[in-house]
Wavefront OBJ file of the C-alpha trace (Angstrom):
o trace
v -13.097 12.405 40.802
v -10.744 15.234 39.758
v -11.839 16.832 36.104
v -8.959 16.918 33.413
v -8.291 20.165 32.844
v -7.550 21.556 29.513
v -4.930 23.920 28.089
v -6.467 27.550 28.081
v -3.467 29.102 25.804
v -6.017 28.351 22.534
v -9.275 29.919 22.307
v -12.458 27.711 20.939
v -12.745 29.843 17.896
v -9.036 29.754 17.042
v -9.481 25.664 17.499
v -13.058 25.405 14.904
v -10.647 27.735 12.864
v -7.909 24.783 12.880
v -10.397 22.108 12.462
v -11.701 23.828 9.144
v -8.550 24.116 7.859
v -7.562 20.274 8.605
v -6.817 18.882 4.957
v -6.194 15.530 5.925
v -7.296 14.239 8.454
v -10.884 14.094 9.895
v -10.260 12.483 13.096
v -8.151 15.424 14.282
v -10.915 17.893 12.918
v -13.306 16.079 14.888
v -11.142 16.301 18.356
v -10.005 19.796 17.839
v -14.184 21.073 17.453
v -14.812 18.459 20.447
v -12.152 20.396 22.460
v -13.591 23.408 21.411
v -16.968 22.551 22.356
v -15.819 21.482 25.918
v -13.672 24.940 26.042
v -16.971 26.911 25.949
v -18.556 25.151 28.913
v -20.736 22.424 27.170
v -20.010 18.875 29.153
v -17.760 16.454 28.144
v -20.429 14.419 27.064
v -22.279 16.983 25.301
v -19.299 17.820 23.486
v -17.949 14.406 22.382
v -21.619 13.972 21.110
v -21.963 17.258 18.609
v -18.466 16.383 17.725
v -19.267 12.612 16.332
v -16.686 10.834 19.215
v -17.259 9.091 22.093
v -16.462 10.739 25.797
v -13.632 8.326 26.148
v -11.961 9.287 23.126
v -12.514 12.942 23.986
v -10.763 12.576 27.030
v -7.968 10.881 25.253
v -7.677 13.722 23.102
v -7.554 16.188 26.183
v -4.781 14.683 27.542
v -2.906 14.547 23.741
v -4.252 18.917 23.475
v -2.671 18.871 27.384
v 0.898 17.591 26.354
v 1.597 18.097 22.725
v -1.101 21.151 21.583
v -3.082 21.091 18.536
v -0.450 19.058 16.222
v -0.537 16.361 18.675
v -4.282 15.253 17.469
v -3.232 13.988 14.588
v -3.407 9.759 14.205
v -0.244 8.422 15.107
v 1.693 6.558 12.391
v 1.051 2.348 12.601
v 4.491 0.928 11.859
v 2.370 -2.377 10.501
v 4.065 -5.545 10.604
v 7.548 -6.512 10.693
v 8.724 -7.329 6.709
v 9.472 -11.677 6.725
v 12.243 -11.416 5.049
v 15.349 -9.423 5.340
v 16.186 -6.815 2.719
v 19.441 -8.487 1.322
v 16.921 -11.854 1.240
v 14.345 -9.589 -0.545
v 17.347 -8.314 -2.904
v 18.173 -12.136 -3.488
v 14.635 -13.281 -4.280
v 14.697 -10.277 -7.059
v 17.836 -11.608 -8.335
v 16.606 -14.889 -8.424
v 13.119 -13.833 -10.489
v 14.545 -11.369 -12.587
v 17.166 -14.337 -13.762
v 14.253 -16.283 -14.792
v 13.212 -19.991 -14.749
v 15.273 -22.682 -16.214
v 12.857 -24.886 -18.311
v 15.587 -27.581 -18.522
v 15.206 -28.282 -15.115
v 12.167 -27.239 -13.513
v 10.096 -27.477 -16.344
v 8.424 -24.273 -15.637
v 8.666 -21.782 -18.458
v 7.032 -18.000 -16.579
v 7.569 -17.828 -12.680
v 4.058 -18.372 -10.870
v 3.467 -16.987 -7.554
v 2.819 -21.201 -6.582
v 6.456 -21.683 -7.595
v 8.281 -18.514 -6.074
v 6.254 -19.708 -2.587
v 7.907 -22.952 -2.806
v 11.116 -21.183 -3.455
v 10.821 -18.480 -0.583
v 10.467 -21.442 1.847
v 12.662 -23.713 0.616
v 15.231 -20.853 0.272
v 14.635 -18.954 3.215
v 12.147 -20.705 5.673
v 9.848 -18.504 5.270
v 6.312 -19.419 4.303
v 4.393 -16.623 2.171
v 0.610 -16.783 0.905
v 0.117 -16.650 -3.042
v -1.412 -12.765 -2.272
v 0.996 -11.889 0.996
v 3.751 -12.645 -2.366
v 2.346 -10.788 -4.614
v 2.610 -7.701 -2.216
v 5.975 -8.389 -1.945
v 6.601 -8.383 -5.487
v 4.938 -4.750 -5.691
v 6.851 -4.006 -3.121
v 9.718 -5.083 -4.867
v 8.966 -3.294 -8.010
v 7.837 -5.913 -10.082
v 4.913 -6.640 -12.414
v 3.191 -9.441 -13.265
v 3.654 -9.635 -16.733
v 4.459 -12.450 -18.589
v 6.583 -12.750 -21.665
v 5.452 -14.220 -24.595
v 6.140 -18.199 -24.031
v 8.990 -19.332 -26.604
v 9.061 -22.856 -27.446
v 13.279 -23.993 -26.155
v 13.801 -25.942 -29.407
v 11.555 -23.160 -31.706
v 13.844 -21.696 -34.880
v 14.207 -17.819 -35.028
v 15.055 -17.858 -38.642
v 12.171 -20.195 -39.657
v 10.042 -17.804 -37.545
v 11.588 -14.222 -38.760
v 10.913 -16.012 -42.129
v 7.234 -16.565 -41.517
v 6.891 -12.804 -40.245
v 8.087 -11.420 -43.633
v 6.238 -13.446 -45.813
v 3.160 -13.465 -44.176
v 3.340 -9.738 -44.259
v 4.134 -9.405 -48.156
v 1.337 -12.052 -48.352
v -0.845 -10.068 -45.959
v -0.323 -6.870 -47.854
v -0.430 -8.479 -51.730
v -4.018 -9.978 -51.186
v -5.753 -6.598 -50.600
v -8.303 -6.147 -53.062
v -7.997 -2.761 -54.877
v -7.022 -1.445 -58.530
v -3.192 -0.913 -58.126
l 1 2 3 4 5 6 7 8 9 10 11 12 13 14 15 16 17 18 19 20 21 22 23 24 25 26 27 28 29 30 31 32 33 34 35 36 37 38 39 40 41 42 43 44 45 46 47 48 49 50 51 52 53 54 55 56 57 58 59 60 61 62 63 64 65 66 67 68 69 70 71 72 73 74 75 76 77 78 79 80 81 82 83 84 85 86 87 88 89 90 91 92 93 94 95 96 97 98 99 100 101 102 103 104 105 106 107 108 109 110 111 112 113 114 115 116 117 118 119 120 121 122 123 124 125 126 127 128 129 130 131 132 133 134 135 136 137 138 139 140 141 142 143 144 145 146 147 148 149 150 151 152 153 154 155 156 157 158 159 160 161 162 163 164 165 166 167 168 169 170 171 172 173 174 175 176 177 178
């Protein structure tokens, strides 16, 4: 079996220098000293071992060191999966809470996440989870919080009313000398 052979343009101390410097990432710390290690003639296994990593996943990062150099130890970026809905859909469904429930008609007063799940699939087709939502809805920029419930036949004056004069009420019955 032919051995991989490793880039000789870096020199083990300037690679533990690299890996001490690594702010954010630990993996890449850990290949960079495991390279090092097999620079200075320890085995592959030996190295992978004081490093922490396996022997396969030293040789991986040999052949990422043999193509792309030190920067190319870093984790690659996980895309993650593919969004459900379209971003004009996503842009509708915002729309659609941000208008707000119609009492009248649905009877529902505050969106829940039980109704907006019913509404993404009968809408769109799309069938969400009550938490895969909510992460769409932070996503989205929006919070949970409620308004205060208002009763659809309730009286502002009657209740601006109340306010004041339970205030002057509130504030006449203090006990005190005046």
């Amino acid at each position: 079996m032919v051995r991989l052979q490793i880039r000789q343009d870096y020199a083990p101390s300037d690679l533990r220098q690299r890996a001490a410097r690594e702010k954010d990432c630990r993996a890449a710390a850990l290949r960079l000293l495991a390279i090092a290690n097999a620079l200075e003639g320890m085995t592959r296994a030996e190295a992978a071992r004081l490093a922490g990593t396996e022997r396969q996943a030293l040789h991986d990062a040999i052949q990422r060191f043999y193509v792309e150099g030190p920067n190319g130890l870093h984790d690659w970026h996980r895309s993650g999966r593919r969004e459900q809905l379209s971003p004009g859909q996503q842009a509708a469904l915002k729309a659609h809470i941000l208008r707000g429930p119609e009492p009248e008609y649905g009877g529902v007063s505050a969106w829940r996440l039980v109704d907006l799940c019913e509404h993404v699939e009968r809408a769109y087709g799309v069938s969400y989870s009550q938490c895969g939502l909510s992460c769409l809805l932070k996503r989205l920029n929006l919070s949970r919080q409620k308004t205060r419930p208002s009763h659809p036949k309730g009286d502002l004056a009657a209740q601006a009313a109340f306010k004041k004069g339970a205030a002057v009420t509130a504030a006449g019955s203090r006990g005190g000398a005046p």
